[in-house]
N, C-alpha and C positions, 0 to 999 in steps of 0.2 A: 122449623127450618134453621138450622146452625149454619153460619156463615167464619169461612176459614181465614183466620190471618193472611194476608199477602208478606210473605217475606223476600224485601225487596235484594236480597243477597241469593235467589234462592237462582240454580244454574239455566233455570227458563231466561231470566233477565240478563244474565252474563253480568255483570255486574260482583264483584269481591270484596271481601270484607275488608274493611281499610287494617291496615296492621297498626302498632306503636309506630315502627318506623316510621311511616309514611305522615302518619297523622302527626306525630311530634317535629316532623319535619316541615308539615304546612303549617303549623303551629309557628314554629321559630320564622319561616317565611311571610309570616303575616305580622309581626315583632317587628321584623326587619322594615318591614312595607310601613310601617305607624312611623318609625324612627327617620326612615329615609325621608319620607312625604315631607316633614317640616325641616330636616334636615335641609334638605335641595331647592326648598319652595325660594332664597332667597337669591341662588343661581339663577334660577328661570325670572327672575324678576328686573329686566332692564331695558332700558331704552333702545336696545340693541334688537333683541326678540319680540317686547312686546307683551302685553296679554293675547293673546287669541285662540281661538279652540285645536288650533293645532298644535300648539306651541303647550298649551295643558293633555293633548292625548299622547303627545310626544316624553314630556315628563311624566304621563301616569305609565307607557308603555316602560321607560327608561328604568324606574323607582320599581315596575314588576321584575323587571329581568334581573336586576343588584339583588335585590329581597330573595328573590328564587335562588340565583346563583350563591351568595351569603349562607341560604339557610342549608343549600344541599352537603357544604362543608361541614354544619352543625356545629356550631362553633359552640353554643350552650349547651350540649347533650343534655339537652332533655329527654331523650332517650332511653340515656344511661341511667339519669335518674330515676326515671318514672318505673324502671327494670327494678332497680333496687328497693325503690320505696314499696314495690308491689311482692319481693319475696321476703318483707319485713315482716308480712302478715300472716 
């Protein structure tokens, strides 16, 4: 009995293959997301706000939305690059 790959891009799942684009751009968005996190952490840090768990889901929602918005500019084209380094070959 031979048992058949499941290919999870395949159009039963509806699901699509991630492009360069897309992936180079959650790429640079998770870049962003590393730099902002420590970047910010010593805003959220005061007698004012507090430590509390709202006050941390509010900076992690905050730090996604900057990274997101940040990365969809592309300000690194990696895009660009990864286009070129790939018609190098």
């Amino acid at each position: 009995m031979m048992i058949e790959p499941i290919n999870p891009f395949s159009a039963q799942n509806g699901l699509q293959k991630p492009t360069l684009e897309s992936t180079s751009q959650q790429f640079e968005a998770l870049i962003f997301r590393q730099f902002l996190e420590k970047a910010l952490k010593p805003v959220f840090k005061s007698d004012l706000l507090g430590e509390s768990n709202a006050t941390e889901t509010y900076r992690s929602f905050l730090v996604d939305g900057l990274s997101q918005a940040i990365a969809s500019t592309q300000p690194l084209k990696l895009n660009q690059y990864l286009k070129s380094v790939d018609h190098e070959k």
